[in-house]
C-alpha positions in Angstrom: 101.9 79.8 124.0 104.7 77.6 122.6 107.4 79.2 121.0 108.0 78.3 117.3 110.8 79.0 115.3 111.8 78.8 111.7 112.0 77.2 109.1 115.6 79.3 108.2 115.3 79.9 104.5 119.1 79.4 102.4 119.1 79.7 99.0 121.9 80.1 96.8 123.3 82.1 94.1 121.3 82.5 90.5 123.1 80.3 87.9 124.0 83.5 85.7 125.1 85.4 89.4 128.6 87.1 88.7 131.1 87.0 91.1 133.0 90.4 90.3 132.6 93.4 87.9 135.1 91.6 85.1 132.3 88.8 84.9 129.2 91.1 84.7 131.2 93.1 81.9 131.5 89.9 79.8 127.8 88.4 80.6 126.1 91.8 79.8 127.9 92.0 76.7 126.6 88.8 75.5 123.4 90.1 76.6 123.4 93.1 74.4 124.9 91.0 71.5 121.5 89.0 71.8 119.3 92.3 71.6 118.5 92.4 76.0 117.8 95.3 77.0 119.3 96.0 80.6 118.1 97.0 83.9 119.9 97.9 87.1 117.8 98.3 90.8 119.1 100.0 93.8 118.0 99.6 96.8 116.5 96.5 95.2 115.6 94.7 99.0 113.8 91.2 97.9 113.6 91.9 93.7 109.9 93.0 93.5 110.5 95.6 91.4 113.5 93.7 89.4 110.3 91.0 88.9 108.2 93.1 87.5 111.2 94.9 85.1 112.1 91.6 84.0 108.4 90.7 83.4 108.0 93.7 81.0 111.5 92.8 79.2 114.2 94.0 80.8 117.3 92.0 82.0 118.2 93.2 85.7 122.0 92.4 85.8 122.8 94.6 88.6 121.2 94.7 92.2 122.0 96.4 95.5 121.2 96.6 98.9 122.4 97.2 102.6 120.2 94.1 104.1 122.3 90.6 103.6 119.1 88.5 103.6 117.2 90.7 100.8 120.3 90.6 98.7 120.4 86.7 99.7 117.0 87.1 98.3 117.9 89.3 95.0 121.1 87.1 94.3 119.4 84.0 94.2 116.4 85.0 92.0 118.4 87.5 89.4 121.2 86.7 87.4 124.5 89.1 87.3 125.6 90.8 90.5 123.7 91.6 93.8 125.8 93.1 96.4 125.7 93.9 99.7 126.7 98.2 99.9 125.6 100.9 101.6 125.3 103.8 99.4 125.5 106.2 102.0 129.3 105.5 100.8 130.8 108.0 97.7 133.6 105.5 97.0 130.2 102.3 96.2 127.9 105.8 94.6 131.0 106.4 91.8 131.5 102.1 91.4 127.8 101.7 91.0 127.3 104.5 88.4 130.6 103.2 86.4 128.9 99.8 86.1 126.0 101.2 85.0 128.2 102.9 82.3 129.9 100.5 81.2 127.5 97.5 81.1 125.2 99.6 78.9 122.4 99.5 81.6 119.3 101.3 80.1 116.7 101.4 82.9 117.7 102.3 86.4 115.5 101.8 89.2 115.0 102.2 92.6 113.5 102.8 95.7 115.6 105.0 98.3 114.8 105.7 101.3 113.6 109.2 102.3 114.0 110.8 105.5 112.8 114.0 106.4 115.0 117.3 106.4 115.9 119.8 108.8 115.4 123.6 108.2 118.8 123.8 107.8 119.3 121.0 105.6 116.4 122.6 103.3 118.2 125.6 103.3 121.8 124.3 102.4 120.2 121.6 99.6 117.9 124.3 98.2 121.0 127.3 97.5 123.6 124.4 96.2 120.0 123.6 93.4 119.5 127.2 92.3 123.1 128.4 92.1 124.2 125.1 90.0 126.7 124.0 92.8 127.4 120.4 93.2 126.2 118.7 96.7 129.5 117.6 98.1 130.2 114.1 98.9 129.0 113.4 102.5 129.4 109.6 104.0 125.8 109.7 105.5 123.6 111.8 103.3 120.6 111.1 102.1 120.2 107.8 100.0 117.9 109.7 97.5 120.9 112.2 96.6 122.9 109.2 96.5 120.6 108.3 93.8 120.5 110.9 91.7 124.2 111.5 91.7 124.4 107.7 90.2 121.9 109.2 87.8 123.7 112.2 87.3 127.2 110.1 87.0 126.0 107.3 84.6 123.2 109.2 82.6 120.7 105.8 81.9 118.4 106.3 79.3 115.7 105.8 81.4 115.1 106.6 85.4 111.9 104.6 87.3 111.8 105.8 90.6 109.7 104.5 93.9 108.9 106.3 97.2 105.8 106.5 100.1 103.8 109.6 99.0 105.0 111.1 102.0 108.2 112.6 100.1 106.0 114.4 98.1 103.5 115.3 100.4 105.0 117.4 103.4 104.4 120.9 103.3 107.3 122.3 101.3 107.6 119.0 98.5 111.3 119.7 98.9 112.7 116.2 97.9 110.2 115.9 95.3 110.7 119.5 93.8 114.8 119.0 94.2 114.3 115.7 92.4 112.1 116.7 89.6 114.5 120.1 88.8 117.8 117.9 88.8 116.1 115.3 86.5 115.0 118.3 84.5 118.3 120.0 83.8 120.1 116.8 83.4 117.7 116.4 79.7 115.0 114.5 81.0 111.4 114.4 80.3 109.6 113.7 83.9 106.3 112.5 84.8 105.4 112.0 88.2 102.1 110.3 89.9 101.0 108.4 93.3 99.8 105.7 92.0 97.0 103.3 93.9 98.1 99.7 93.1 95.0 98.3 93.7 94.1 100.3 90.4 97.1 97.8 88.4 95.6 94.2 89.8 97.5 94.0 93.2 95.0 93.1 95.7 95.8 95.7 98.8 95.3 99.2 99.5 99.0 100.7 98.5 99.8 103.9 97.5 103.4 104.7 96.0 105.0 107.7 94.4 106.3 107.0 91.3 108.5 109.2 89.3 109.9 108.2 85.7 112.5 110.0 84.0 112.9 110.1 80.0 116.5 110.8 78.0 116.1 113.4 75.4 113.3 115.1 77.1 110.8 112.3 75.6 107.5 111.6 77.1 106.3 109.4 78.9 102.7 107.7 79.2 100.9 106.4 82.4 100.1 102.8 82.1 96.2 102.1 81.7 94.5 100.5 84.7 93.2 97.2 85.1 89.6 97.3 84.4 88.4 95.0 87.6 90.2 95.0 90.7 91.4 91.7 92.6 90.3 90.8 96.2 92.0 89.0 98.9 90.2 85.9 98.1 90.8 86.3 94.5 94.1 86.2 95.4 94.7 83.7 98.3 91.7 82.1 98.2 93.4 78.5 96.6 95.4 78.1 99.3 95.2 75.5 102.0 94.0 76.1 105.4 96.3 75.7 107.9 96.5 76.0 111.8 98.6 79.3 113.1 102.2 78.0 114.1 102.0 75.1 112.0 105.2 74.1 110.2 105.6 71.4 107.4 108.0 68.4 107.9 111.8 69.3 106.1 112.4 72.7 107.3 112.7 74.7 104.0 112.1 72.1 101.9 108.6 71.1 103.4 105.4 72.3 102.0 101.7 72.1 102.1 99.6 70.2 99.9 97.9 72.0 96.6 95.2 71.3 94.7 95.3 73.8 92.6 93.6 77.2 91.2 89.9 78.1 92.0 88.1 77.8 88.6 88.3 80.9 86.3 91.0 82.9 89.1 93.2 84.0 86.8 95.4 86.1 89.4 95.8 82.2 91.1 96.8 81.1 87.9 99.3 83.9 87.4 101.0 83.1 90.7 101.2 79.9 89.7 103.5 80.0 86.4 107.1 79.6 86.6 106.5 76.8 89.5 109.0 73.9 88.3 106.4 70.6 87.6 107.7 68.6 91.0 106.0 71.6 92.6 103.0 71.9 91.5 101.2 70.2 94.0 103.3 72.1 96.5 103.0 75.0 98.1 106.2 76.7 100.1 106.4 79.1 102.7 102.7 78.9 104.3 103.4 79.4 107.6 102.7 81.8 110.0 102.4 82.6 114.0 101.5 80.6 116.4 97.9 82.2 118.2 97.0 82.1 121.5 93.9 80.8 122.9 92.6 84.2 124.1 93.4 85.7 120.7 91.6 82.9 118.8 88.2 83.4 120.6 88.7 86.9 120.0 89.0 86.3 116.2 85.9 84.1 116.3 84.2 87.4 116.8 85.5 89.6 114.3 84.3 90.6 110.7 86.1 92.9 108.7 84.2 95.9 110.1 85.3 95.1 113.6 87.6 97.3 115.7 89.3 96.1 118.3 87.6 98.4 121.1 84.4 96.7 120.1 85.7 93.6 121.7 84.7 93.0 125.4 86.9 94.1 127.5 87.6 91.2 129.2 89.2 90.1 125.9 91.5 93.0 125.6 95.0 93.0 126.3 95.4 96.5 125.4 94.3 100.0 125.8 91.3 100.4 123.3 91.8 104.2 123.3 95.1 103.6 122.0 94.5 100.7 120.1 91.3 101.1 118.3 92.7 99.1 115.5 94.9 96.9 117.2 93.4 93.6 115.5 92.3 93.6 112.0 90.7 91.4 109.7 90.9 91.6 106.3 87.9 92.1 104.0 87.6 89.0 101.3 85.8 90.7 98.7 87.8 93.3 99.0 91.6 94.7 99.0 93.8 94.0 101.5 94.9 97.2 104.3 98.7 97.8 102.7 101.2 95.0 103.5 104.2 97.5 105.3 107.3 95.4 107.1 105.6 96.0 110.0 104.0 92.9 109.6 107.5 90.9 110.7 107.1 92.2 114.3 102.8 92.1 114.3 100.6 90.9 112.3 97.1 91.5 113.9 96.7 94.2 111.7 96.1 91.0 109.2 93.9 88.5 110.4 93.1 86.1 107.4 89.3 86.7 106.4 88.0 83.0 107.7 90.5 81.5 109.5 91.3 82.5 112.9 94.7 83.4 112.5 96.9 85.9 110.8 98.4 85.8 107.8 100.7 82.9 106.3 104.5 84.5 104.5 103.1 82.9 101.4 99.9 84.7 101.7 101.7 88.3 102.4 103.5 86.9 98.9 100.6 86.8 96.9 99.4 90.4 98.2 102.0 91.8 97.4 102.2 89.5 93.7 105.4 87.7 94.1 104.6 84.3 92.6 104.8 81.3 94.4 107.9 80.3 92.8 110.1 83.0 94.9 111.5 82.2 98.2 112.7 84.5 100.7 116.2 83.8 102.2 116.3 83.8 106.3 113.7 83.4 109.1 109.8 84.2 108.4 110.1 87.3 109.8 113.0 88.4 107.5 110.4 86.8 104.5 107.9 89.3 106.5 110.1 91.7 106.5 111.1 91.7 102.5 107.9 91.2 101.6 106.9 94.4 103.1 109.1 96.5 102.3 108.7 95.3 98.1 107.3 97.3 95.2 104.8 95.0 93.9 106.2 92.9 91.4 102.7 93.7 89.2 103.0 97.2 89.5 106.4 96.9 88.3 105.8 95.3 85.1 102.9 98.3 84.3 105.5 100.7 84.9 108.3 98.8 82.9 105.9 98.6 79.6 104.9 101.5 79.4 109.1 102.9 80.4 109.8 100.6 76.8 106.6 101.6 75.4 107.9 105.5 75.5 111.3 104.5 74.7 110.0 102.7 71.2 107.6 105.7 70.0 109.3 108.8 71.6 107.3 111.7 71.8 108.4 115.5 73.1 107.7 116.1 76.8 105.7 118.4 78.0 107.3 121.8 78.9 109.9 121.7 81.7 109.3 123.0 84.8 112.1 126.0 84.7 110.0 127.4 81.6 106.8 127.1 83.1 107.8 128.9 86.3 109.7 131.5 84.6 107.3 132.7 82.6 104.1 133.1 85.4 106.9 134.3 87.5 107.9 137.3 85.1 104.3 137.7 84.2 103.8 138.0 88.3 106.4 140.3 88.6 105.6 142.9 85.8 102.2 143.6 87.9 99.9 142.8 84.6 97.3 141.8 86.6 96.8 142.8 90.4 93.3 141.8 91.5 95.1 140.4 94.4 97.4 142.9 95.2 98.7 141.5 99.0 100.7 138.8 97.2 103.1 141.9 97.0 102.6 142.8 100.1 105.4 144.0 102.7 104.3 142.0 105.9 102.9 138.8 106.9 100.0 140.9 108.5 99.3 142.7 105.3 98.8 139.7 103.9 96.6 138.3 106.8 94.5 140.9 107.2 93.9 141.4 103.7 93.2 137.9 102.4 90.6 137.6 105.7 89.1 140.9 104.6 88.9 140.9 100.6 88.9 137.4 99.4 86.8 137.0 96.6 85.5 141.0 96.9 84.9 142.5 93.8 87.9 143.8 92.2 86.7 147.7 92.6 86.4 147.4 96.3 89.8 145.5 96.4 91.4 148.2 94.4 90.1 150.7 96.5 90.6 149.1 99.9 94.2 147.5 99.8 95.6 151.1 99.5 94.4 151.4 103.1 95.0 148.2 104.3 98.3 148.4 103.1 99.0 151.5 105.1 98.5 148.8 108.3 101.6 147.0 107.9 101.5 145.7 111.7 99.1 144.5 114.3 99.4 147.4 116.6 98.6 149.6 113.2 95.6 148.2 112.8 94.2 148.5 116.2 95.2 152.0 116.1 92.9 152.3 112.9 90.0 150.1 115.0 87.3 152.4 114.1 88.7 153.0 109.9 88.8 149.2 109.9 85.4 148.7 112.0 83.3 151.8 109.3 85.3 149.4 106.0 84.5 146.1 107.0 80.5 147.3 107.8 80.4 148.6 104.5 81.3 145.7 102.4 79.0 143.7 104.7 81.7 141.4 106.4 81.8 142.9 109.9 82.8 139.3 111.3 85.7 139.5 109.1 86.9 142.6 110.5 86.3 141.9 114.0 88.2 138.7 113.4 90.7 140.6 112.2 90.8 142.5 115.7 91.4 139.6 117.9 94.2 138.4 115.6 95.6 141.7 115.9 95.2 141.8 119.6 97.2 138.7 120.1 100.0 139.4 117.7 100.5 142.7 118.9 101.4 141.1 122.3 103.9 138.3 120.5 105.1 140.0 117.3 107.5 137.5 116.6 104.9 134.8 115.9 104.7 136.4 112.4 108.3 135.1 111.9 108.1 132.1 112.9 106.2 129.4 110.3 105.2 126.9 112.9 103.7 129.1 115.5 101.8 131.4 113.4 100.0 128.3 111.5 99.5 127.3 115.1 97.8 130.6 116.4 94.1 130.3 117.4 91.5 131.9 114.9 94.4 131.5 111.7 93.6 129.0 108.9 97.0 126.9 108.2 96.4 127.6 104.6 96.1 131.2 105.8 99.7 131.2 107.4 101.0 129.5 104.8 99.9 132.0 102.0 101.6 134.8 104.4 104.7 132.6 104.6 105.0 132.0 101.1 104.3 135.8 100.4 106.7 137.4 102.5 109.5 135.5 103.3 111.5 136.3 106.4 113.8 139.2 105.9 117.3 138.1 105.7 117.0 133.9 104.8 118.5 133.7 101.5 116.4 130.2 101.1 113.2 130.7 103.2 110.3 128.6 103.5 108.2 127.7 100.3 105.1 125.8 101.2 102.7 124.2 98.3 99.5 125.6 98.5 96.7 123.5 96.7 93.3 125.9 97.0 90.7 125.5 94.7 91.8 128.1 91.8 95.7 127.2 92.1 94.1 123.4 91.3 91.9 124.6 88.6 95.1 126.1 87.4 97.1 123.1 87.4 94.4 120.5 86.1 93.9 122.5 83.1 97.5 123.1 82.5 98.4 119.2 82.9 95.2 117.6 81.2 94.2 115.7 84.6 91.5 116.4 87.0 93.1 117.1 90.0 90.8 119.7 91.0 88.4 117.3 91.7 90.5 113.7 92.0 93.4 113.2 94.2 93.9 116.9 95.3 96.3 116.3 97.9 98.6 114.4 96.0 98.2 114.6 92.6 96.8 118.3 92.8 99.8 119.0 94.8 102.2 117.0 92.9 100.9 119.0 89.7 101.4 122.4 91.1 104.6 121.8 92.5 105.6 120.6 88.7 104.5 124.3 87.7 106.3 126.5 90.4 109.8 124.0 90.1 112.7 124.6 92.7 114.6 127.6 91.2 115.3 131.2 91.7 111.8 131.5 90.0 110.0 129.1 92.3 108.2 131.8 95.0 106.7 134.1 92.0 105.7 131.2 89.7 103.9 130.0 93.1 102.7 133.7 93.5 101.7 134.2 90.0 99.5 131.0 89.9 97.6 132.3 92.8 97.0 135.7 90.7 96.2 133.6 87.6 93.7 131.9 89.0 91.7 135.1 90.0 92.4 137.1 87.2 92.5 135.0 83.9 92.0 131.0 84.7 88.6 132.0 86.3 86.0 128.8 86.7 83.5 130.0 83.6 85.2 132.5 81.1 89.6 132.0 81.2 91.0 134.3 79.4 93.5 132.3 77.8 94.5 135.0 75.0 96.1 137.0 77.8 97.8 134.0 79.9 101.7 133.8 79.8 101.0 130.0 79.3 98.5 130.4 76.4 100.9 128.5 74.0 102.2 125.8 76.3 98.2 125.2 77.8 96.2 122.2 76.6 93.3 124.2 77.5 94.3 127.8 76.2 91.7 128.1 73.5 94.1 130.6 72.0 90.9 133.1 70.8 90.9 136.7 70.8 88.8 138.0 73.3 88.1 141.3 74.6 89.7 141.7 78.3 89.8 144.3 81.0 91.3 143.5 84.5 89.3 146.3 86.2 86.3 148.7 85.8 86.8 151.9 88.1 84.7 152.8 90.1 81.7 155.5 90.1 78.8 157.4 91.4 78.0 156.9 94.8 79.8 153.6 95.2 82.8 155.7 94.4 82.0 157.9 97.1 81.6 155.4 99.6 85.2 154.2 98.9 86.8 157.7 98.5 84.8 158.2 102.2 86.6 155.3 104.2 90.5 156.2 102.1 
C-alpha cells in the first residue's frame, strides 16, 4: 500500500491574537467597555469548547494548552492569547489565575485531564479536604487540582467543567466528591450531570461529565434537549465521495468540490455558516487513509451490524477473539460510535457507512460539530488527533446558554452538600431509627452475615435476631454457634441463607485478613461486590484515619436520592446519574461515612417505596418530595404471643 503523507496544515495567528499579558489587558478592557462578556478555557486542545462559549456569547480571550499544534489550532481561530504551558507548573497555575483576575474573565472552562489515584494519594487528598488544609504546591500533580486552585485563586463568576464519566464513576467518586466539596465551600451553587450529546444535536454516541459551578450559591438549570436527534448522514451526508488516500492538488490550500447542502439538512447548513464566499464551493480537509486492497473487499461485506469475527477468516489479519470489533462501520441513520483521539493512530473503528473506506478529517469534523470553516494546524493525524480529544462545539454552546441564562435570572441553589450530609449523619448517629441495626456494627463479618441473613426481614425478627448475631463478631464465632445459626435461619425460612453464611465463614476463618483488605474480600467466591462494599463502608479499618468510602447505588439509596434531587435516577441513568446524585448527598467531609450510613437507614425506615414518612425525615424541609404532613409513625411493633416465643427460644 503506498505511503501517503500530508497535507501539513500552518495557520497563523487570529488578527485580535495578543502577544503578551500587557496587550490582552488593554484588548479585554475594550471588550468590557463594549458590554463582552469574557471567557477563559484551559486545557482548551483544538477550541471546541471555546466554539461553542463564543457561540452562546462569550468572548474566549484566554486559551491554554500543553500540545503546540492544538494551541496552533486555538491561536489561530480565537482572538487574545493561547499559550503553550503546562499547568502541572505552580509558577503558570498563579499567572493564569492573575489573568483571569485581572482581565475580568467571567466564565472559566475546562477540560483537565484525570488520572486515577493511589490509595495513598486518596488518603493524603481526602485529610488535607476535611481538615481545611491547603494542598501544597507539587510540580506534577494532578491537572484537575491545578484547576481548581486557578478557581480557588481567581474566583470567576462562573466555573463549566468537562471530564469522561470515568472520574465520577470509579468506586469511591473521589475526584468528583473532592471537586464538588471545594466548589461548595468556595460559595458556589454546583450542578453536576453526564450528559449524552447525542441528546444536544451532535451526531455520535458521547458521554461527558459535566460540572458547572455558580457564584453566590445561584442555580443553575440543565439545558433542554433537542427534540430529534441527528444521524451520520444527516450530518456528512453533503459531502463528496472520495477515494481513501486521496489528496487534493495545493497541499493545504486544495479542496474538493461542493455542491452544497442536501435539501432541508439543517445541521449541513449549520456547518456551513461562517465559510468566507470564495469557499463555498469548497470543501477543506477531506482526506483520509489510504486502504488496502484486502481491507476494501472486506468493507464490501460489512453493514453496520457486522463484527469483524464475522468476516471469513481468510480475510482477517487479526485474532477475532481479541478483535471482535476490530472493523467498524458506522450506522447512517443513526449516531456515530464516539469519535476518541484514537482515531489518529486507527480508524477501522470508523468505516464511512457507503463508501469503502474510513473516515475523512473533515468528516470526524462534522461529528464532532466543528464547522467547516475550522482548520486544524499540523499533519491529519494531529487534525485526528484534536478532533478527538474536543468537547463538541454544540454541546458547548447548550451549556454556555444556559451558564448566561442562570447568570441573568439567579435563583438560590439547592442545599449544599455539607448540610445535607450533616444532618442524615446526626440523625444516623442519634440511633432514631435502627431497623438496620448492622450499619453499627463492630466487624465486617457482623455486617456480612447479617445483611445475607435479615435483609428485608421484618423489623420484629430483625430486632430480635441482631442481638445474637451481633454476639458473632468473627468467622470462627459463628461456626462455633453452627447449630444456633442452623435452628435461626430454619425458622425464618432462609436456610440457604444461613448455610451460605457457613461456607463464607469457613473460608474466612482460614484467611482472616481478607476482611481487611477491600479488594480481596469483594473478590471472595459466594460475596456480592455490593455486599463487600456495604461491609467496607460500615466498618472502616481500625486505625486509617481516611479509609475507604465506596458509593453504593442500591435500589432504596436511589429512591432516596431521586426524590431528594427531583430526577429519576432510580430508574434512568443509575450508574451515573443515580451515583452522581448520591454522592451529592453524602459530600466528602468528616460527615461523609454516616450521611452514606444514614441514607441506607432512611431508605428502610422512612423513604420506603409506598408510604415515606416524610414528617419524621431530617430532610423533610430541604425535600421536594417531603409532603411535610403529620402522620402517625412507629419504627417498631414488639413482638408477642408465640412468635415472641419462638425468638425468645433461639436468644
Amino acid at each position: 500500500m503506498k505511503l501517503v503523507r500530508g497535507p501539513f496544515v500552518k495557520l497563523p495567528a487570529n488578527a485580535d491574537a495578543c502577544d503578551d499579558s500587557a496587550a490582552l489587558l488593554a484588548w479585554t478592557a475594550a471588550l468590557r467597555e463594549q458590554g463582552a462578556r469574557l471567557a477563559a478555557d484551559l486545557f482548551c486542545g483544538a477550541g471546541g469548547l471555546s466554539l461553542g462559549l463564543e457561540a452562546a456569547g462569550y468572548r474566549v480571550v484566554l486559551g491554554v494548552d500543553h500540545d503546540d499544534e492544538a494551541v496552533e489550532t486555538h491561536r489561530h481561530h480565537h482572538g487574545g492569547m493561547t499559550v503553550d504551558w503546562d499547568l502541572g507548573d505552580p509558577d503558570r497555575i498563579a499567572e493564569v489565575a492573575d489573568l483571569i483576575r485581572r482581565t475580568g474573565v467571567e466564565l472559566l472552562a475546562g477540560g483537565p485531564p484525570c488520572q486515577p489515584f493511589s490509595k495513598a494519594g486518596r488518603s493524603m487528598i481526602r485529610h488535607r479536604v476535611r481538615h481545611g488544609m491547603r494542598d501544597p504546591y507539587d510540580e506534577r500533580r494532578d491537572l484537575w487540582r491545578s484547576f481548581l486552585e486557578v478557581v480557588r485563586a481567581a474566583r470567576p463568576q462562573t466555573v463549566l467543567m468537562e471530564n469522561v464519566p470515568d472520574m465520577a464513576l470509579d468506586k469511591e467518586m473521589f475526584i468528583f466528591r473532592t471537586i464538588v466539596h471545594e466548589l461548595e465551600e468556595l460559595g458556589y451553587g454546583v450542578q453536576a450531570r453526564v450528559v449524552e450529546t447525542r441528546r444536544y444535536g451532535v451526531p455520535q454516541f458521547r458521554q461527558r461529565l459535566i460540572i458547572v459551578a455558580v457564584a453566590d450559591r445561584t442555580e443553575f438549570t440543565w439545558p433542554p434537549e433537542e427534540p430529534v436527534q441527528v444521524t451520520v448522514m444527516n450530518a456528512i451526508g453533503d459531502l463528496p465521495e472520495v477515494e481513501g488516500g486521496w489528496r487534493p492538488e495545493g497541499g493545504m490550500y486544495g479542496w474538493a468540490d461542493y455542491a452544497g447542502p442536501q435539501p432541508g439538512a439543517t445541521f449541513q447548513q449549520a456547518m456551513r455558516e461562517g465559510v468566507a464566499d470564495d469557499d463555498r464551493a469548497k470543501v477543506f480537509d477531506h482526506i483520509t487513509r489510504p486502504v488496502r486492497e484486502d481491507d476494501a473487499r472486506a468493507f464490501e461485506l460489512m453493514d453496520s451490524t457486522t463484527r469483524y469475527s464475522d468476516l471469513p477468516e481468510e480475510m482477517r489479519r487479526y485474532r477475532a477473539d481479541i478483535f471482535d470489533d476490530k472493523y467498524k462501520r458506522l450506522d447512517a441513520d443513526g449516531p456515530s460510535r464516539t469519535i476518541t483521539a484514537h482515531i489518529a493512530k486507527d480508524g477501522y473503528w470508523y468505516i464511512h457507512p457507503k463508501q469503502n473506506r474510513t473516515l475523512t478529517v473533515r468528516e470526524a469534523a462534522r461529528l464532532q460539530t466543528f464547522p467547516d470553516r475550522i482548520r486544524f494546524a499540523g499533519p491529519p493525524s494531529a487534525a485526528f488527533r484534536q478532533i478527538g480529544n474536543a468537547v463538541p462545539p454544540l454541546l458547548g454552546r447548550h451549556l454556555a446558554t444556559a451558564v448566561r441564562a442562570a447568570v441573568d435570572a439567579p435563583r438560590p441553589a439547592r442545599p449544599q452538600t455539607r448540610q445535607v450530609a450533616e444532618r442524615v449523619a446526626d440523625w444516623f448517629t442519634s440511633g432514631t431509627s435502627q431497623l438496620v441495626p448492622w450499619l453499627r456494627a463492630e466487624t465486617r463479618w457482623q455486617v456480612i452475615q447479617a445483611e445475607i441473613l435479615l435483609d428485608r426481614a421484618q423489623p420484629m425478627t430483625v430486632r430480635s435476631l441482631w442481638g445474637l448475631l451481633r454476639m458473632w463478631a468473627s468467622p470462627q464465632d459463628t461456626i462455633a454457634a453452627e447449630d444456633q445459626l442452623t435452628e435461626m435461619s430454619r425458622w425464618i425460612q432462609r436456610e440457604a441463607r444461613g448455610s451460605r453464611i457457613l461456607e463464607l465463614a469457613a473460608v474466612l476463618a482460614g484467611e482472616p485478613e481478607i476482611l481487611d483488605e477491600g479488594d480481596r474480600l469483594r473478590a471472595l467466591p459466594g460475596l456480592f461486590e455490593t455486599l463487600a462494599d456495604l461491609a467496607i463502608l460500615a466498618v472502616p479499618v481500625a486505625g486509617e484515619d481516611d479509609a475507604e468510602e465506596p458509593v453504593l447505588a442500591g435500589k432504596g439509596v436511589l429512591r432516596v436520592a431521586a426524590r431528594f434531587s427531583g430526577e429519576p435516577v432510580d430508574r434512568k441513568n443509575r450508574l451515573s446519574d443515580g451515583r452522581i446524585a448520591v454522592a451529592r448527598m453524602v459530600g466528602d467531609d468528616a460527615n461523609a461515612r454516616h450521611a452514606h450510613l444514614g441514607l441506607i437507614e432512611l431508605a428502610n425506615s422512612l423513604c420506603t417505596p409506598e408510604t415515606p414518612k416524610c414528617a419524621h425525615c431530617p430532610l423533610r424541609d430541604l425535600c421536594p418530595a417531603a409532603d411535610h404532613e403529620p402522620e402517625l409513625f412507629q419504627l417498631y411493633t414488639p413482638p408477642s404471643g408465640v412468635e415472641a416465643q419462638k425468638l425468645d427460644d433461639l436468644g
